[in-house]
N, C-alpha and C positions, 0 to 999 in steps of 0.2 A: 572579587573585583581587584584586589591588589590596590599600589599608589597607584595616584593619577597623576602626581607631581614627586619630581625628583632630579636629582643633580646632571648636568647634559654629559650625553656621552663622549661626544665631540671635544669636549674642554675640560679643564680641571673645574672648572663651575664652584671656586671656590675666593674671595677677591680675597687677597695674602697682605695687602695693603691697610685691607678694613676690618679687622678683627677678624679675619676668614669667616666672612660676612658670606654662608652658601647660595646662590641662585638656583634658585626648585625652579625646575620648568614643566610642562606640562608634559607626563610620557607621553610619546610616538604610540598611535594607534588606540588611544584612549579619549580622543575629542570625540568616539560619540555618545560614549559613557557620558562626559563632563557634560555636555547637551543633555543630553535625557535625564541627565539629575538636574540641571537649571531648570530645565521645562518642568519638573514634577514638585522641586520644592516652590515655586512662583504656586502654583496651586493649591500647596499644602497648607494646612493652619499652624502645623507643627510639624517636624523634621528632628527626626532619632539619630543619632549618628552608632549604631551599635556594631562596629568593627569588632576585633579582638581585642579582650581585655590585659595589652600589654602593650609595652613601648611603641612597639611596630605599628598595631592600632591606633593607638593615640597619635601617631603621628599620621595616618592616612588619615584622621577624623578631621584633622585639624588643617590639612590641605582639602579635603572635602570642603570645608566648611569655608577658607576661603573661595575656594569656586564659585560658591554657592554663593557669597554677598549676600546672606540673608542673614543677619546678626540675631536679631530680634528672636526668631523662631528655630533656632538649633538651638538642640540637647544633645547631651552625651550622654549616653545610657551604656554600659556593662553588668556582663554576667558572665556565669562560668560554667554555665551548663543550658543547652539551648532545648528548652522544656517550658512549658505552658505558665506554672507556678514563677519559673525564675524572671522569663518575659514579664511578666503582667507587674512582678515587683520593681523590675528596673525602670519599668516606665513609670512607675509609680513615685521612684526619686531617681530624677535627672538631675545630671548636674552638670557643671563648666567641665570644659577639656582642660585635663591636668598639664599646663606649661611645664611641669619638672618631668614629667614624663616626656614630652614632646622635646624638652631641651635634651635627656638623654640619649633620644634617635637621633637627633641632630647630632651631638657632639663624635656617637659610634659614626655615623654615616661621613662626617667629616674627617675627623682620623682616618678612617678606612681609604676615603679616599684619596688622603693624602700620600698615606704608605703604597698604595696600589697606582696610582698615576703617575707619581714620580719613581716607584724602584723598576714598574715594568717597563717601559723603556730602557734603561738602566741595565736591565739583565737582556732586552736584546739585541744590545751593541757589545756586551760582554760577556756574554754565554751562548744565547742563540735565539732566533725570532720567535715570535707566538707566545715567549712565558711571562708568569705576571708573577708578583709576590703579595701575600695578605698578612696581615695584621696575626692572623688565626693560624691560615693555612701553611704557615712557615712555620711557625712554632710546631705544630701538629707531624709536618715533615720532619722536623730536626726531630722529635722523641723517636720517628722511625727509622731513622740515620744513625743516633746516637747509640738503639736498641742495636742494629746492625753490625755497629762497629766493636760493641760490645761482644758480639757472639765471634766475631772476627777473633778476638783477641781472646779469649776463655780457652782454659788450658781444662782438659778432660783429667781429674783424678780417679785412680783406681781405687776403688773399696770394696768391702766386704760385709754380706749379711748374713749372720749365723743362726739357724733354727733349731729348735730340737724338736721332736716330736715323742709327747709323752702320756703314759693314758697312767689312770688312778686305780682301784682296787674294783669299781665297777666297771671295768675297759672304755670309758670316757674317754674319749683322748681332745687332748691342750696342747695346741701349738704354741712356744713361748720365742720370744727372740733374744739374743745375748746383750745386753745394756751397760753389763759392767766387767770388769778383769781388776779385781782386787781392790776395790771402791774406787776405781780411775774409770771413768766414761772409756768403753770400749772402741777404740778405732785401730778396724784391722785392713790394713791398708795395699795388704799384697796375698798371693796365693801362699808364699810359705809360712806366714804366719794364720791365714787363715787355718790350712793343712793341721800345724799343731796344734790349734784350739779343738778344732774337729777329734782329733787323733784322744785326744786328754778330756774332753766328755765322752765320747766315747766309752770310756773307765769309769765317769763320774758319776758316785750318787748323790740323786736329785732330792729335794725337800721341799715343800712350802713351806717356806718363811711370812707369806705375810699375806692376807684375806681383805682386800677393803671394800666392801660394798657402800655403796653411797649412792644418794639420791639427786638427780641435776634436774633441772628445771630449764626445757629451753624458751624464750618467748619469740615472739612471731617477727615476721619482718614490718618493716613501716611498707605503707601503702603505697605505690608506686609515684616514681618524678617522673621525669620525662627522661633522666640517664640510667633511673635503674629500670624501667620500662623497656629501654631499647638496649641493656643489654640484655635482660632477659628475652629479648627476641630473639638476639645474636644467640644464646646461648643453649636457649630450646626449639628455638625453629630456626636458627642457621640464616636469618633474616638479616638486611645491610639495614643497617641506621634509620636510610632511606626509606625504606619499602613498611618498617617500622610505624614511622610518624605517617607515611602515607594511608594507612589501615588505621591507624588512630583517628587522624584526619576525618574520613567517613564517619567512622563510631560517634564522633562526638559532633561532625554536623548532619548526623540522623538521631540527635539527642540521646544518645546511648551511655556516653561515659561524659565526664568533668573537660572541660579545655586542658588539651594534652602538651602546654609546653610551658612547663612549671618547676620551681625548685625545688617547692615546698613539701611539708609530709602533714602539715596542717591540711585537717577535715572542719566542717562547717557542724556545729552543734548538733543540729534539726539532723544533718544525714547520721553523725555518729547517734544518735535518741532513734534513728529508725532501725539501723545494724545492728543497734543491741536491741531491741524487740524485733526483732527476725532471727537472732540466734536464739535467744530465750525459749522464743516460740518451735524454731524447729528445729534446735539441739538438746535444748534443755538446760536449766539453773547453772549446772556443773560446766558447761563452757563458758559461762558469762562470767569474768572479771568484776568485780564489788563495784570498781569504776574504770570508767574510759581511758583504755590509752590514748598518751599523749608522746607524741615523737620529737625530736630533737630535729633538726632539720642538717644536715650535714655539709650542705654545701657553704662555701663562702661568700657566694654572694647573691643567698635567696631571696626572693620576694614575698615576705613571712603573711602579706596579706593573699597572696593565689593559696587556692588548694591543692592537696595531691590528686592524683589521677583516679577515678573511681567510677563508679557505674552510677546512673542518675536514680535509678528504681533500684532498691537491692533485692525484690522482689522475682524481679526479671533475673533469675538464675541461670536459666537457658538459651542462649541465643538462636534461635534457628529463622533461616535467610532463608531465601532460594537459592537454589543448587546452583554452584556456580561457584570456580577457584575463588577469586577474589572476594565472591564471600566468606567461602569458606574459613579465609582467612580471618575475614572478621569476625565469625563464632570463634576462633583459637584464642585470637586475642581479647575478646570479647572474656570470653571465660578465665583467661590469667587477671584481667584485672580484677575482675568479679571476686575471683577465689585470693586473691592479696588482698584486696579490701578486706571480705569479709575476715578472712585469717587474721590478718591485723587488732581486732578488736576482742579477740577470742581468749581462753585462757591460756596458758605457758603448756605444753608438751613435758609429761614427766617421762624418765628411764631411771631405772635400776643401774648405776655404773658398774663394773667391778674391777678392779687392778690386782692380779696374783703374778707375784714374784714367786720365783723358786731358784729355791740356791744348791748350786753343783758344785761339789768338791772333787778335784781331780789332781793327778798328775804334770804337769805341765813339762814337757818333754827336756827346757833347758836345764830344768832345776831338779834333774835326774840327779839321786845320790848323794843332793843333804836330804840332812835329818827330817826336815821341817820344810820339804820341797812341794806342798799343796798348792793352789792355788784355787782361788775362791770364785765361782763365775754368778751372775744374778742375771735371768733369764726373764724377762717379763710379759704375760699379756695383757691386753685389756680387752675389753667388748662393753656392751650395752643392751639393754632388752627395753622395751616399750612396756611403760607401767600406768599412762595414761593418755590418749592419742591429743586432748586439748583440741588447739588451733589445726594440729595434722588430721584431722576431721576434714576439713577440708583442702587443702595440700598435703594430700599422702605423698610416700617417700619419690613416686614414678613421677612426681609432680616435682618434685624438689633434687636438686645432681647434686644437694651439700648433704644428703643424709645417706650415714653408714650407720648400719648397725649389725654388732655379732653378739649372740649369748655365752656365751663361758661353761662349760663343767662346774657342779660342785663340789669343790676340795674344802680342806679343813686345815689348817694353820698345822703346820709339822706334820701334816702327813704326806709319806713316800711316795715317790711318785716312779715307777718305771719307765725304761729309756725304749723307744721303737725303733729311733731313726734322728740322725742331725743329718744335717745338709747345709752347706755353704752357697751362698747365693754371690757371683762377680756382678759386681756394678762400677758406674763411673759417674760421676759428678755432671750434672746437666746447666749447658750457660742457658742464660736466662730468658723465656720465652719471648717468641715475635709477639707484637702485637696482633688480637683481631680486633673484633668492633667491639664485642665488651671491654676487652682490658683498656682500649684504648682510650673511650667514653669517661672510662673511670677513672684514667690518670689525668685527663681534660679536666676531668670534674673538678677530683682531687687539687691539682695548682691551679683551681681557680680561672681557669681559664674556658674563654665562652661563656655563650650561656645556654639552655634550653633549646632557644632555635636555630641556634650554630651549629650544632654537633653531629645533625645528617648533613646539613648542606656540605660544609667542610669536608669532612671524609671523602666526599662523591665528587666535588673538588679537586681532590689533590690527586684522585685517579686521573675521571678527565685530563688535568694537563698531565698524567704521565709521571707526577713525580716519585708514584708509588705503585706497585702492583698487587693484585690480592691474588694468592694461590692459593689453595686448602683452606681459604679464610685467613690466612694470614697475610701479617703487611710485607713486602720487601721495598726498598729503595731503588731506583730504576739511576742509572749512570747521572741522567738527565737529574733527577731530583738533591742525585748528593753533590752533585756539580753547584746546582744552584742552594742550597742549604750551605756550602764551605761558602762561595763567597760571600750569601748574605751574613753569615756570622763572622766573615774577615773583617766588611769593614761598620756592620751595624751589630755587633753584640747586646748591645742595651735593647734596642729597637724590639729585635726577639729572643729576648732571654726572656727567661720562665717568670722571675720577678716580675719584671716591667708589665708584662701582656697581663696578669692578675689583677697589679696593681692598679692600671689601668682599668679594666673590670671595677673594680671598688669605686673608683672615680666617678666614670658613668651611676654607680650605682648613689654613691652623694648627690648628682646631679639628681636625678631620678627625685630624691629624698626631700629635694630643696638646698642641701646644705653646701652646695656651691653654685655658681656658672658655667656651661659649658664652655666658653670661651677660656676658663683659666687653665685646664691640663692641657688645651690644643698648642696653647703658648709655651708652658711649660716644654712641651713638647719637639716642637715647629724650631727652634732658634738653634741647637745643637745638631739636629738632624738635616736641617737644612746645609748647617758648614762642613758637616762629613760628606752630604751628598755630593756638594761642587767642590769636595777634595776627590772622592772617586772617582767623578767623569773626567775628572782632566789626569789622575792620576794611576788610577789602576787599568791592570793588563787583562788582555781577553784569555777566559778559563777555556780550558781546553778540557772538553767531555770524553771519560774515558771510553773507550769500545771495544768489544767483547770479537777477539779474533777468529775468522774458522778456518786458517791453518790451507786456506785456497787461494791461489794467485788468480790475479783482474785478468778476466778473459778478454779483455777488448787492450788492454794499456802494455799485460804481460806483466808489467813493473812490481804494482803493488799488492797491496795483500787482500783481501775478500773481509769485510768485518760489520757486525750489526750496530746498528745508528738507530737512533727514538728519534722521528720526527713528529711534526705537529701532528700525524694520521697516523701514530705508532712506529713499529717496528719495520726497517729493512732494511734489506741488504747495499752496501754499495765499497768504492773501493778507497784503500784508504790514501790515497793521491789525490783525492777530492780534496780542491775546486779544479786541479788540473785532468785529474780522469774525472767525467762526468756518469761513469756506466753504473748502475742503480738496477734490482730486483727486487721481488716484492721476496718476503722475508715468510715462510711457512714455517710454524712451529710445531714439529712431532712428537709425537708421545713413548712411540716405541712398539706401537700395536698395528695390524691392517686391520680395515673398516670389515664389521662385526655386518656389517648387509653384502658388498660386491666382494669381498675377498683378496679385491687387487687393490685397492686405494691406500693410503697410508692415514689412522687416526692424528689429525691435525686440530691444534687451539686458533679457532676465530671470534673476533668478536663483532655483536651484534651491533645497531644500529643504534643503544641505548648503551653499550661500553661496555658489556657483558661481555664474558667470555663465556662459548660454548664450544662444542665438540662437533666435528665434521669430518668428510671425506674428502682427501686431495683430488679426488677423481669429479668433483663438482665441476658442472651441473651433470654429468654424465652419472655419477653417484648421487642423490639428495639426501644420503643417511648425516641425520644430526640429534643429538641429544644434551641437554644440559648439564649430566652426571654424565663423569667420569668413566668408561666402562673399563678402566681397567680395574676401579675399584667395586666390590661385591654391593649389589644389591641390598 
């Protein structure tokens, strides 16, 4: 159903005179919803208000309910898992709509609207029409800008990795790496000093110096939120934020899994008393933990009463739908939560660690002809072996991208070891990676910023307008994005600095709490932003978006030069004499390949009618070859 009351489109719908006193008006195209609930609670003895059990909820309940003018006979009921058992108990204690809830929608829908009514405008008279700026979605751009500019500026260092390759008396062979050059941490930094480290083991005899075997204990993940949920979408199905919560979405209203937009890694008693009598039962004593884990919750601004994300039956181990992609999806995901929950509760995963140092004595080419020209190398490997599978019972390693493991040779403290082979490995220093949807979720998470049901919409956001693009799953910043990301942090730095957008989080979340008013951070807020705002409009100058040249003179003008421009419909071509050349092409982006069906067309990136990018034939509609992957990359 969604609201049915909310702030007008049309106006800032917010009185700046009267405490920014909001006017909720009745959404366009929901008067017959609002009718057919008047008509049905007039009838009713009683009327449940059972939206979702979050902010958002509680604020449609509570516009519900004025609709309705039926005081007397609304309840609020919540739950978190939409199941026979949990229904029959919510209705069993009803209670008032929580006002601190409802003031914390208020206070976010207010802010929001205040930064997005008044800066978009703003940005286009000063950068270019159609863009808006958010509360969220700026902050989110600037870590992609910032990331950006970062890699811009990273200077590539040359380094070196050194191997040896050595077997023991039973031809076992251990590969070790070089770690040290005369108890100084080894950094070899170029080809000629790698060469003489090369050159001087070579001569050197090897020795174990040191045996450690040791026992690690790893314990299991906490049970999924709604950020580490979706990155592990991102990260094992290659899925957007989006498509994430939208397959969640379904699970949990066909009663399958917990309400999926949570901070929390708290579980409800009754379900943890059932997951340990279902591993008991079908793994046996020796996976079951003495007592229940309890998780720490990581985020900064959880909701310690929601729970984590989990399966309603833990019984239901298998999901099986009807055939059919979009379900299929929901058995994938269906089965990751399953297999996190249950893992979560499970015992720690034992390995056997080992660490063998071995120490080579050599030569070292400069220190030819003294006396005492040795020089000492310390060569190290590690590995691990599985000594007890625990929790990875159920998330084995094809399940899990963080687990390595290698078993080791067994050697014996001082004993010799013979040389096969060194080898020098060149490398160089890597700048720091783009963002995708995991990392990005994470760094959101982590500054506290958003919350739960912000973190697809946002993402999917900041494409639509363009200000970001996604390639290989990564983010890039589009001309348009870091144009508008410089000025908003020229003249609003506080506005969206990483601090403030948290901080603010926290706020809403006091409101939430009871322990303030919505109306006091919006003041807080409103008085300094308002005076920078009507110093920029009368004061600052129009940002000029950069654009990417292609080296072709304007076929209509002669004059000027051919360059690509992000309009509101994306990408094209026009010249750069505009507004006095008006001449404009639609902008085709090539890959480098001809289409894999007709042989003549050139593989070109278009996108779909959802913002997707796919693959196609220039020769369309003459050609209709399209596919979602890549073909220049392998199968």
């Amino acid at each position: 159903m969604g609201h049915v009351k909310d702030l007008p489109k049309s106006e800032l719908g917010i009185d700046l005179k009267k405490d920014f006193k909001p006017d909720y008006v009745p959404v366009p195209g929901k008067e017959e919803v609002i009718a057919l609930l008047q008509k049905l609670a007039k009838k009713a003895k009683q009327v449940f208000l059972a939206t979702d059990p979050d902010r958002e909820g509680e604020a449609i309940s509570y516009h519900v309910k004025e609709v309705l003018n039926t005081d007397g006979k609304v309840k609020r009921i919540t739950f978190h898992e939409i199941t026979k058992e949990a229904v029959e108990e919510a209705i069993a204690a009803p209670r008032a709509i929580d006002k601190n809830l409802v003031d914390a929608q208020v206070g976010r829908r207010v802010l929001d609207r205040l930064v997005g009514y008044k800066l978009s405008p703003l940005l286009w008279r000063k950068v270019r029409r159609g863009l808006s700026a958010g509360r969220v979605q700026t902050v989110t751009v600037r870590l992609i800008v910032e990331r950006e500019r970062e890699i811009e500026k990273f200077k590539s260092d040359e380094y070196w990795e050194i191997y040896a390759l050595l077997k023991n008396s039973k031809t076992q062979k251990l590969q070790v790496q070089l770690i040290k050059v005369d108890d100084k941490k080894a950094e070899v930094k170029d080809k000629k000093t790698a060469d003489k480290i090369l050159a001087d083991l070579k001569k050197a005899k090897y020795e174990v110096k040191l045996v450690d075997n040791h026992e690690v204990r790893k314990n299991p993940y906490a049970p999924f939120t709604t950020s580490t949920m979706s990155q592990a979408g991102a990260r094992l199905f290659f899925w957007s934020a989006k498509k994430t919560m939208r397959t969640a979405q379904k699970l949990y209203e066909e009663g399958l899994i917990t309400y999926h937009r949570t901070d929390s890694t708290n579980i409800a008693v009754s379900a943890v008393n059932k997951v340990r009598d279902y591993i008991k039962k079908e793994y046996g004593e020796k996976y079951l933990p003495e007592s229940p884990r309890i998780y720490k919750t990581q985020s900064k601004v959880a909701q310690e009463a929601h729970e984590a994300i989990r399966p309603t039956n833990v019984s239901n181990s298998k999901l099986k739908i009807q055939n059919s992609k979009f379900f299929q999806d929901q058995e994938k995901l269906y089965d990751l939560i399953w297999r996190r929950f249950v893992a979560s509760q499970m015992t720690p995963s034992v390995y056997d660690e080992t660490t063998i140092d071995v120490e080579a004595r050599g030569r070292h080419p400069e220190r030819a002809g003294r006396a005492e020209g040795s020089n000492i190398y310390l060569l190290r490997a590690s590995g691990q072996s599985i000594k007890f599978d625990g929790w990875k019972k159920v998330i084995p390693p094809a399940k899990d991208t963080q687990e390595i493991s290698q078993k080791l040779p067994e050697v014996s403290q001082n004993e010799a070891l013979r040389l096969i082979k060194v080898d020098g490995t060149q490398k160089f220093t890597e700048p720091p990676p783009r963002y995708n949807e995991a990392s990005l979720i994470k760094t959101l998470e982590k500054l506290g910023i958003g919350r739960p049901s912000t973190y697809a919409p946002t993402i999917s956001t900041i494409q639509i307008r363009q200000y970001v693009e996604k390639n290989e799953g990564k983010f890039f910043p589009t001309p348009v994005g870091v144009a508008v990301n410089d000025f908003l942090l020229k003249y609003f730095p506080d506005v969206f600095g990483y601090q403030f957008t948290a901080e603010m989080e926290a706020d809403l979340d006091n409101i939430a709490n009871g322990k303030t008013d919505w109306e006091s951070p919006i003041k807080k807020f409103w008085s300094p932003f308002a005076k920078t705002l009507e110093i920029v409009q009368k004061g600052s100058k129009r940002v000029k978006i950069e654009v990417e040249k292609l080296d072709k003179k304007c076929p209509k003008c002669k004059e000027g030069e051919l360059v690509i421009r992000i309009g509101r419909f994306g990408k094209f071509i026009s010249c750069s004499r505009f507004p006095d050349c008006d001449y404009t092409e639609k902008y085709v982006e090539k890959i480098g390949m001809k289409c894999p069906k007709c042989k003549e067309g050139d593989v070109v990136i278009k996108k779909s009618g959802k913002g997707r990018n796919f693959f196609g034939c220039s020769r369309y509609p003459d050609c209709k070859w399209a596919s979602w992957r890549n073909p220049k990359q392998p199968a």
